[in-house]
C-alpha positions as CSV (number, residue, x, y, z in Angstrom):
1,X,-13.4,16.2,-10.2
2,X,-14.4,13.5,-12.7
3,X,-12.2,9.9,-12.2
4,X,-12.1,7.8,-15.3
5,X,-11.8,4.9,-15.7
6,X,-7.7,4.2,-17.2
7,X,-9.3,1.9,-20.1
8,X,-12.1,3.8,-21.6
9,X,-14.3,6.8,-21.2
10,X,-16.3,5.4,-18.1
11,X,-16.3,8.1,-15.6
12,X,-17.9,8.8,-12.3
13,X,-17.4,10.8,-9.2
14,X,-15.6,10.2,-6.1
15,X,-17.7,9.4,-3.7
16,X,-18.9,6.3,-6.8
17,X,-15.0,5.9,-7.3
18,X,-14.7,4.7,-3.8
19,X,-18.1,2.7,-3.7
20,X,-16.7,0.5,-6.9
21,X,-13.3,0.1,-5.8
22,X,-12.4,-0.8,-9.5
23,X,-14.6,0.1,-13.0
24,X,-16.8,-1.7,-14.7
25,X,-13.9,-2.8,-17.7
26,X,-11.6,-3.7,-15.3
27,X,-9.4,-0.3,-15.2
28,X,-8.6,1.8,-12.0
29,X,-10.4,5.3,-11.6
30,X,-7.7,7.6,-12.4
31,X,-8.2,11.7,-12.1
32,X,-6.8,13.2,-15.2
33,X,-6.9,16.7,-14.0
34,X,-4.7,15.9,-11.1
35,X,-1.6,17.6,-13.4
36,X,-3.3,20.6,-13.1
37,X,-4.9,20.5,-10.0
38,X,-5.2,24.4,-7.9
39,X,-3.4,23.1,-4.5
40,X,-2.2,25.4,-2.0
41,X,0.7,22.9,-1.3
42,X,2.7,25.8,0.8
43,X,-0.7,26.5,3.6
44,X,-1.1,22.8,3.6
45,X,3.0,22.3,5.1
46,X,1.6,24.7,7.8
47,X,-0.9,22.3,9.4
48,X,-0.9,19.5,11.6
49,X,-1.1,16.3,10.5
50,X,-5.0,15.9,10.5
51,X,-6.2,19.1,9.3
52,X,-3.0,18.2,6.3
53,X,-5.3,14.8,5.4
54,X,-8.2,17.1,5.8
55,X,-7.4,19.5,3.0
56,X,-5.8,16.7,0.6
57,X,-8.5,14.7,0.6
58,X,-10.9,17.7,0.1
59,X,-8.9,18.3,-3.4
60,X,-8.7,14.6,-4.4
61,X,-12.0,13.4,-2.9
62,X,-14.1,16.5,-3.2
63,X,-17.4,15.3,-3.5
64,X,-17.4,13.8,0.7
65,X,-19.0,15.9,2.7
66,X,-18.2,16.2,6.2
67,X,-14.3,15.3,5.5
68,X,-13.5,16.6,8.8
69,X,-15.7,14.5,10.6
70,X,-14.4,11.9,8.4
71,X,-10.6,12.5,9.1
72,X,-11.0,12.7,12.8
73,X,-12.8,9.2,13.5
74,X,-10.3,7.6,11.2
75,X,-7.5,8.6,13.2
76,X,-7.9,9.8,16.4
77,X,-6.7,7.8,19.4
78,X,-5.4,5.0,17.2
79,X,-2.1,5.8,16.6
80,X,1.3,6.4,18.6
81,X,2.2,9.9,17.7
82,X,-0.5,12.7,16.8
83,X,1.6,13.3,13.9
84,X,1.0,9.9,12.7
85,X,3.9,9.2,10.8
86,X,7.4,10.4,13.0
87,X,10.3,11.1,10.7
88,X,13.4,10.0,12.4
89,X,17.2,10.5,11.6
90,X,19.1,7.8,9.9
91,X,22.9,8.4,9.4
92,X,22.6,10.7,6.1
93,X,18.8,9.0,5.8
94,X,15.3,9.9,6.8
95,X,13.4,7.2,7.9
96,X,9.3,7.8,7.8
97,X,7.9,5.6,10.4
98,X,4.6,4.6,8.3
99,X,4.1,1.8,10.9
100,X,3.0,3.6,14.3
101,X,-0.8,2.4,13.5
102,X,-3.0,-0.3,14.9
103,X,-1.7,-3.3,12.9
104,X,2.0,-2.0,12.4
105,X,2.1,-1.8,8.4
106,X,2.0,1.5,6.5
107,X,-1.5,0.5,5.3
108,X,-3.2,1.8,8.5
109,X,-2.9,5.1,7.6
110,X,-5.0,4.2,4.3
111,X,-6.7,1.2,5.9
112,X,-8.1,3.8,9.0
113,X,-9.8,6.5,6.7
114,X,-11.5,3.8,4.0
115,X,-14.3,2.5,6.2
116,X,-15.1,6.2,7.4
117,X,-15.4,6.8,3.4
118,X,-17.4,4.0,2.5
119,X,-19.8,4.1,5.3
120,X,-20.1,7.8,3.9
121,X,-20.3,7.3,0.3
122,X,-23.0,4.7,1.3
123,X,-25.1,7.3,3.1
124,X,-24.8,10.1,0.2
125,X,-25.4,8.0,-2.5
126,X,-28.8,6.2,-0.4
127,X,-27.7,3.2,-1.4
128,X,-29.6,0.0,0.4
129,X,-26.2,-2.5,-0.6
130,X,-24.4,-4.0,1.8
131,X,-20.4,-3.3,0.5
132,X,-18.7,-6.8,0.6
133,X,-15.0,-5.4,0.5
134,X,-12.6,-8.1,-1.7
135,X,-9.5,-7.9,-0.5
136,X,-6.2,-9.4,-1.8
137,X,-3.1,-8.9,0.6
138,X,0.6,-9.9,0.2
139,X,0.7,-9.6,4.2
140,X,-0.1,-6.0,5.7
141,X,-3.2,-4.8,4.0
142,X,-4.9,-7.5,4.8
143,X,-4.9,-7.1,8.4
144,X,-5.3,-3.2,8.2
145,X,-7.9,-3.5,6.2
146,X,-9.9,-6.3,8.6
147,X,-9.0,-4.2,11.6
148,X,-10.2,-1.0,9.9
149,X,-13.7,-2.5,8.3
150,X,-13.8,-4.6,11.8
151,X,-17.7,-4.1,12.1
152,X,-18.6,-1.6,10.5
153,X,-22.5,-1.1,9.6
154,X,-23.1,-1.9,6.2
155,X,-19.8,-3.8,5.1
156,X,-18.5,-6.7,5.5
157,X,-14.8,-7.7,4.1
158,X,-13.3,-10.9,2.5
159,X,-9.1,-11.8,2.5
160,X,-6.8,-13.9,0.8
161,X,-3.4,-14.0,1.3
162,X,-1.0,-16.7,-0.3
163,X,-0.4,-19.8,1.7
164,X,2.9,-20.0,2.7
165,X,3.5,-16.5,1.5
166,X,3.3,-14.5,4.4
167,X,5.2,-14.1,7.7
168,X,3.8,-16.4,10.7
169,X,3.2,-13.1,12.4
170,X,1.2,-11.6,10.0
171,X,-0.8,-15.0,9.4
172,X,-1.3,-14.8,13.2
173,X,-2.4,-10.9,12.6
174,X,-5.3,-12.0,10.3
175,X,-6.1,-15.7,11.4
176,X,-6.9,-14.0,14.9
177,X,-9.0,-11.6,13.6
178,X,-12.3,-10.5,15.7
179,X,-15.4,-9.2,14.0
180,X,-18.9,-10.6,13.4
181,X,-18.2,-9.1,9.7
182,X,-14.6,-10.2,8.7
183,X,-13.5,-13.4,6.4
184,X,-10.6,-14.5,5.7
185,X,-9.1,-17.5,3.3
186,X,-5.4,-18.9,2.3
187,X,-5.1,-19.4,-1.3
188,X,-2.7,-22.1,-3.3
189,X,-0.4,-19.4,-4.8
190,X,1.6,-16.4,-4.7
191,X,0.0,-13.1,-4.2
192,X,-0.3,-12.1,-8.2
193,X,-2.9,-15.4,-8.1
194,X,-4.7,-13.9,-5.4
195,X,-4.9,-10.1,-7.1
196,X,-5.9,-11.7,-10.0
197,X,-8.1,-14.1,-8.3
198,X,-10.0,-10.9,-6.9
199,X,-10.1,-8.5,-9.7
200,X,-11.6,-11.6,-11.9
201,X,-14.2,-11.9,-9.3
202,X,-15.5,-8.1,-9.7
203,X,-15.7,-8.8,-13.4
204,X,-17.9,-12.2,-13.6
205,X,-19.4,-11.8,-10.2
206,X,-21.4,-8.4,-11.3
207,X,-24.1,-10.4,-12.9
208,X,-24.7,-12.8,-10.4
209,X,-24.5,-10.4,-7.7
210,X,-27.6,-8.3,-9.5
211,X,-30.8,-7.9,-7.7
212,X,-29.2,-8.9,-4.6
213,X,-28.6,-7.1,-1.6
214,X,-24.7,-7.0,-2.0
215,X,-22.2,-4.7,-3.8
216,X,-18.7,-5.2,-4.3
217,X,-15.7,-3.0,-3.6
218,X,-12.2,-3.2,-2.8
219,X,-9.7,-2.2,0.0
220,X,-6.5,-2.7,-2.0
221,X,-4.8,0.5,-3.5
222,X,-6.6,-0.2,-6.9
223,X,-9.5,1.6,-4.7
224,X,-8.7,5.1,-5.3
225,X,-10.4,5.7,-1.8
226,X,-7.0,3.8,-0.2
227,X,-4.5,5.2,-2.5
228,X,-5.2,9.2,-1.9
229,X,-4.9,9.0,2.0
230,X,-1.3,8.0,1.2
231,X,-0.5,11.2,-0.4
232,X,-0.9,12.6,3.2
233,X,2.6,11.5,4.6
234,X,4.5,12.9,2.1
235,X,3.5,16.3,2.8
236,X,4.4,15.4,6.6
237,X,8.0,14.2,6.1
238,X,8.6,17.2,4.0
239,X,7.2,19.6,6.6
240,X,9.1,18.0,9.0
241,X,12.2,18.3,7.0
242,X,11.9,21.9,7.6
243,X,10.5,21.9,11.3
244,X,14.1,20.1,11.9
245,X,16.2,22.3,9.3
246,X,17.0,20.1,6.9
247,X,15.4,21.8,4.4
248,X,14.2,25.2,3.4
249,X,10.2,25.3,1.9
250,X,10.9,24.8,-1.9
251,X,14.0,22.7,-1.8
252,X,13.7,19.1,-3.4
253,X,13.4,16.1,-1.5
254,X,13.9,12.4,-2.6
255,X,11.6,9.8,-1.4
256,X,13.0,5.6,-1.9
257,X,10.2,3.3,-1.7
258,X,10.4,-0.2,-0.8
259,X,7.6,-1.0,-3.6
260,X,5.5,-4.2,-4.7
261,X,2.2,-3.0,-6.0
262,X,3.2,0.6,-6.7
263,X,0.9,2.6,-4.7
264,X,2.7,3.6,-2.1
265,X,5.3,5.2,-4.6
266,X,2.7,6.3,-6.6
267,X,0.7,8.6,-4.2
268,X,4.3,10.2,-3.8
269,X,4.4,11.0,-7.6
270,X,0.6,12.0,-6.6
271,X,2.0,14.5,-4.0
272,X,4.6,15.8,-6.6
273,X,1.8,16.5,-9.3
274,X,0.1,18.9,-6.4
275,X,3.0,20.9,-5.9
276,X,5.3,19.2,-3.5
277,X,9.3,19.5,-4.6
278,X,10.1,16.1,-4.9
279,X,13.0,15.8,-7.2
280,X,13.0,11.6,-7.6
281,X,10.7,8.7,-6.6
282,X,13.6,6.1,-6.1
283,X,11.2,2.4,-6.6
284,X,13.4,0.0,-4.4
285,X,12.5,-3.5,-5.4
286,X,13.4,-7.2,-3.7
287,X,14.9,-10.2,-6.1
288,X,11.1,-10.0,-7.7
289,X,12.7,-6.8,-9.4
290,X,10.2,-6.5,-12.0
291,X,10.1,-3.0,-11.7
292,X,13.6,-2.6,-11.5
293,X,13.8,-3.5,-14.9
294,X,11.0,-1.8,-16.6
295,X,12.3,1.6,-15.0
296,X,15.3,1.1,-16.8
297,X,14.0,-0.5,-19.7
298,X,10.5,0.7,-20.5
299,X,9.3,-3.2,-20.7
300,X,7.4,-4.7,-18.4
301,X,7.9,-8.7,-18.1
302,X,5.5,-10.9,-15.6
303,X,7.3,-13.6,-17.3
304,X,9.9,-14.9,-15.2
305,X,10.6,-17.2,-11.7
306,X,9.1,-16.1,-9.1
307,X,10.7,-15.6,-5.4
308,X,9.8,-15.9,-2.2
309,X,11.6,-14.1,-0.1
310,X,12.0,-12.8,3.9
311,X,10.4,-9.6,2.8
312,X,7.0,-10.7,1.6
313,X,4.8,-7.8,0.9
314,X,7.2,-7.0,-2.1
315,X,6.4,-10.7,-3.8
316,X,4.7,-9.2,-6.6
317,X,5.5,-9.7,-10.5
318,X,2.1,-7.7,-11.3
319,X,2.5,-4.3,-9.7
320,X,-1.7,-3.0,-10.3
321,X,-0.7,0.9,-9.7
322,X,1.6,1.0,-12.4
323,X,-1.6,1.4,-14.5
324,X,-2.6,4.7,-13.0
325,X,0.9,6.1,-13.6
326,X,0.8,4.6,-17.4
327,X,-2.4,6.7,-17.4
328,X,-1.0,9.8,-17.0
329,X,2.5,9.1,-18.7
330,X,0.6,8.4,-22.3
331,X,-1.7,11.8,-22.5
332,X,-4.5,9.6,-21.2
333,X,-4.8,7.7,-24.1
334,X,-6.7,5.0,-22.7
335,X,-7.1,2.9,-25.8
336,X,-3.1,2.6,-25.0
337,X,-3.4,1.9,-21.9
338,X,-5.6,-1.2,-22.7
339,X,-3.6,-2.5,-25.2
340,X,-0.9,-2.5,-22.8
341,X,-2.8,-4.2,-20.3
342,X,-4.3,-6.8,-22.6
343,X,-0.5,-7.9,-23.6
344,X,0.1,-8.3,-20.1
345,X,-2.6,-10.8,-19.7
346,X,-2.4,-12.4,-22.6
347,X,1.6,-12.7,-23.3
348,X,3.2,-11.5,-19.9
349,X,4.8,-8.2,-21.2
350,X,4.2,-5.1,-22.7
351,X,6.9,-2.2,-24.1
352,X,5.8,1.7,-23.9
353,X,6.6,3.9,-26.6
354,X,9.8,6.3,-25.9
355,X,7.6,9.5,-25.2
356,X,5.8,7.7,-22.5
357,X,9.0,6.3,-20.6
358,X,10.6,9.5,-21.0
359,X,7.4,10.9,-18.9
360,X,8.0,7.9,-16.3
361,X,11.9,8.2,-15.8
362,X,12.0,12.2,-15.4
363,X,10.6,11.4,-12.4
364,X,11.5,8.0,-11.0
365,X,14.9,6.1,-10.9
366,X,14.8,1.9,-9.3
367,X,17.1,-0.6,-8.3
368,X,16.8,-3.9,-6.7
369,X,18.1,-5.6,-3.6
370,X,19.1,-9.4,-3.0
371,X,17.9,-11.3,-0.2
372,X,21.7,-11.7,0.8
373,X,21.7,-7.3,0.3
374,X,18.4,-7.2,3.0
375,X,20.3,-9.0,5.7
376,X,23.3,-6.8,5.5
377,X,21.3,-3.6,5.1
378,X,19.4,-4.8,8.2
379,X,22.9,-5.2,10.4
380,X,24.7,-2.5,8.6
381,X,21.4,-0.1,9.8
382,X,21.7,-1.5,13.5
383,X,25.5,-1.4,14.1
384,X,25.9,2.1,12.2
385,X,23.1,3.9,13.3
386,X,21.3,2.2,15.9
387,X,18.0,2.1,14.0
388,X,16.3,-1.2,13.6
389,X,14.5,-2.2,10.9
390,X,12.3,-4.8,8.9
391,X,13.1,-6.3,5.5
392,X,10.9,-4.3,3.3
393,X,13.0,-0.9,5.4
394,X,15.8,-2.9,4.2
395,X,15.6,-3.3,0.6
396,X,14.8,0.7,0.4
397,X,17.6,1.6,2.8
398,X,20.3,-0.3,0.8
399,X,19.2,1.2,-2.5
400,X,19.4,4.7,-0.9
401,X,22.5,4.3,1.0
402,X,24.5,3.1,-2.0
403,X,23.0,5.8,-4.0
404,X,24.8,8.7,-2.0
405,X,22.8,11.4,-3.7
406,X,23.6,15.3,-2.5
407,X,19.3,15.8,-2.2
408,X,18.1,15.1,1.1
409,X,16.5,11.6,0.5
410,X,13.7,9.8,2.9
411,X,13.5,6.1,3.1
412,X,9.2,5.0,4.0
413,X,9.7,2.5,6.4
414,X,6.6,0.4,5.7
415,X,6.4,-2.3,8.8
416,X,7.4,-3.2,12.5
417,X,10.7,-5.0,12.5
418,X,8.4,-7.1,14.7
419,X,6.6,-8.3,12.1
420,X,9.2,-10.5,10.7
421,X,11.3,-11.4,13.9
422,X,12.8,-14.4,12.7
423,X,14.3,-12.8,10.0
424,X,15.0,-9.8,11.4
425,X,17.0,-11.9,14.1
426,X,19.0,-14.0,11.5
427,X,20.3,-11.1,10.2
428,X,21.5,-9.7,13.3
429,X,23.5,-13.1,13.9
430,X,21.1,-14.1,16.5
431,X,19.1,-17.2,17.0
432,X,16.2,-17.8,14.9
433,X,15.0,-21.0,17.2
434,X,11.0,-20.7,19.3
435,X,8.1,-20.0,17.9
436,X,7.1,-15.8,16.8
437,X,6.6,-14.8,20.3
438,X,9.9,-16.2,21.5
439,X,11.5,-14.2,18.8
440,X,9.5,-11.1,20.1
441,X,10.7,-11.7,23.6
442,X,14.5,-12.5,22.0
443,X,14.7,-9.4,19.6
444,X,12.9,-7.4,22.0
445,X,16.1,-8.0,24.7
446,X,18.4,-7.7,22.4
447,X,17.8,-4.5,20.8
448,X,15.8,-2.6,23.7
449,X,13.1,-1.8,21.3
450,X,9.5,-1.3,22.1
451,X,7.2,-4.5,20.6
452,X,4.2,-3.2,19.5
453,X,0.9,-4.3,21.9
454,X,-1.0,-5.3,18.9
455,X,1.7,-7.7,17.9
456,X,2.2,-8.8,21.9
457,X,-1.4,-9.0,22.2
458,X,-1.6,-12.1,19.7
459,X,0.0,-14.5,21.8
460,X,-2.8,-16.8,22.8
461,X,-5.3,-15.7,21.0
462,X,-7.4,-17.9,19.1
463,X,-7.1,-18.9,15.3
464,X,-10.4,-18.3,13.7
465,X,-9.9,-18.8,10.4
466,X,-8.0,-21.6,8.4
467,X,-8.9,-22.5,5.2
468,X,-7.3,-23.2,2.0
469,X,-8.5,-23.1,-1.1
470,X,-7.1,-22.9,-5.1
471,X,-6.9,-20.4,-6.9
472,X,-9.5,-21.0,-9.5
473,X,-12.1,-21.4,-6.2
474,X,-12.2,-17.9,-5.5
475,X,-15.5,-16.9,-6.7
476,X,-17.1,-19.8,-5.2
477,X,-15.8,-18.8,-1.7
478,X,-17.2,-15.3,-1.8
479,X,-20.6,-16.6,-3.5
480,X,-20.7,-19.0,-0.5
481,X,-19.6,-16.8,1.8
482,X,-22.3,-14.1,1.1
483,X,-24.9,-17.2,1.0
């Protein structure tokens, strides 16, 4: 399988896709035969969660060797469940418990297997580079990604995350973080600055970088290598739709994403393309509901205020994965796709042509949630059905609740409710007063639900990292960094 890149011709392989983490012109590698992709999606519903990743990522990363090897150091003994990802009964929901990983965020199940792929890509290819991974992170990939490339031979990873745009416990979660190879930085801004901040610094750093010892690549779901492990869970909640008889093999299946960047919604309209029966990707959005509005409207506008809200990881006005999906929904027509992108940059918006949102909405429906919305969903959750969750759960639980479809629909819960106590407390009508590991303690007797030890662990732990820089200083702090 050839990936391309979604603004030009460039193509290369997998095991280079992975290696580059974005192309050369600044598109993501995209694989345009994925519509037409030979998948057995029936024998894969009949395997266990492993040997499931194993034979996905064998047809969308077939030129790794050794995927089994692969599979099984990314995952084994790191997780709660040998299943990975439990799917749990919500009222007239599904919940997918994405968050039963090493740093509590969805992103570990990516975040585990992209080391085990780049230290592998580095050893078929021979190259001599060091991979310095650039990483941008609203809040949970940043830490899943530092855990997961914690060191690793032959890598070493930056992070930014916005200042004052994360949760005190996921600032704790990457400030902590151990390694002799991990870096991580605050930047003056919201997360778009920092994505931006990053991809710019692939671009204009190349030249520099030449003759050196270092290569750059990416952990963010712009690296295809952290977007196709995601595919994985879908296959599992649908299997386990049927293990529990909700379901019979064949019947469709909704899937409503809390969604910020778009990949995680997009490796379910990956999972669709190679054969599963999902009806409709419901994209659940927070008050930045940028989406929202161009799944209903087929124009995309960056230009508008921007809030921060309690449920962080969706404060994003520049979703990157969107791209991938614009890739396929235009024929491939990449000279399209740049256009679209280049109006984006240059005047904050961009309108597809009827054909192409046509191609979008048969498959995917969105709506939007207020902050006011995430603290009800959060009580109304608790008090009806005894589940607790975060406020990123939230936003996707509300959409699907009030949308009472007839298809059996499953809400991705991407985080620990842990993560974001203080909120999670407030909207319980509890006090919000102590610092994050009060609230642990607080919403840990109130509930009767587990804390994670990786989030207990934290308390006392030293903060290694604190600096701040603007946004414009981003490629000085890697250039710096490397020195």
């Amino acid at each position: 399988m050839d990936y391309q890149s979604t603004r030009s011709t460039i193509k290369t392989d997998s095991v280079n896709a992975v290696l580059q983490g974005i192309a050369p012109d600044g598109g993501l590698f995209a694989d345009p035969s994925i519509e037409s992709i030979c998948f057995d999606w029936k024998k894969c519903l009949k395997l266990k969660t492993q040997d499931m990743a194993v034979m996905i990522l064998k047809a969308l990363l077939p030129d790794f060797e050794n995927m089994e090897d692969l599979v099984k150091k990314a995952y084994t003994g790191k997780f709660e469940t040998e299943d990975l990802t439990p799917l749990v009964k919500c009222g007239d929901l599904h919940i997918l418990e994405l968050f039963r990983g090493p740093t509590s965020a969805f992103k570990d199940v990516a975040l585990s297997m992209l080391p085990q792929l780049v230290t592998a890509a580095l050893s078929q290819t021979g190259a001599e580079k060091e991979v310095t991974i650039l990483t941008a992170t609203s809040g949970d990939t940043g830490k899943a990604a530092l855990e997961g490339f914690k060191n690793v031979p032959g890598t070493r990873i930056i992070v930014f995350y916005p200042d004052n745009g994360v949760s005190e416990m996921q600032h704790l979660q990457m400030a902590t973080q151990e390694g002799d190879n991990v870096c991580v930085c605050a930047v003056k801004g919201n997360f778009d600055d920092c994505q931006s901040g990053v991809k710019n610094a692939f671009s204009t750093l190349k030249d520099k970088l030449e003759g050196s010892r270092f290569t750059l690549s990416s952990a963010n779901s712009i690296n295809i290598g952290r977007l196709a492990p995601q595919v994985v869970y879908y296959f599992a909640a649908y299997r386990d739709l049927i293990k529990d008889g909700t379901i019979k093999e064949g019947e469709p299946v909704d899937f409503c994403v809390p969604t910020g960047n778009f990949g995680d919604i997009l490796a379910g309209y990956y999972a669709k393309l190679m054969g599963l029966p999902v009806s409709k990707l419901i994209c659940a959005s927070n008050a930045n509901n940028v989406l929202t509005d161009f799944l209903t409207t087929g124009v995309y506008n960056k230009v508008r205020p921007f809030y921060r809200t309690e449920s962080p990881s969706m404060d994003i006005l520049v979703s990157s994965n969107l791209e991938r999906l614009l890739f396929l929904a235009c024929g491939k027509d990449t000279e399209k796709v740049a256009g679209w992108m280049k109006d984006l940059n240059t005047v904050g918006k961009f309108k597809v042509d009827e054909k192409t949102f046509s191609y979008i909405t048969s498959s995917f429906e969105a709506a939007w949630c207020s902050q006011e919305e995430t603290e009800k969903a959060i009580l109304d959750c608790w008090n009806k059905n005894g589940y607790l969750c975060d406020t990123h759960t939230a936003v996707a639980y509300h959409v699907a609740d009030r949308r009472k479809s007839s298809t059996p629909t499953v809400v991705l819960s991407t985080a620990s409710p842990y993560k974001f106590p203080q909120a999670v407390l407030k909207a319980l009508g509890q006090s919000e007063e102590g610092n994050c590991f009060d609230l642990l303690r607080r919403l840990n007797g109130y509930t009767g639900v587990p804390v994670p030890q990786n989030l207990k662990n934290l308390e006392g732990k030293k903060v290694r990292f604190n600096k701040s820089i603007e946004k414009n200083e981003i490629n000085d702090f890697v250039l710096s960094t490397l020195k």
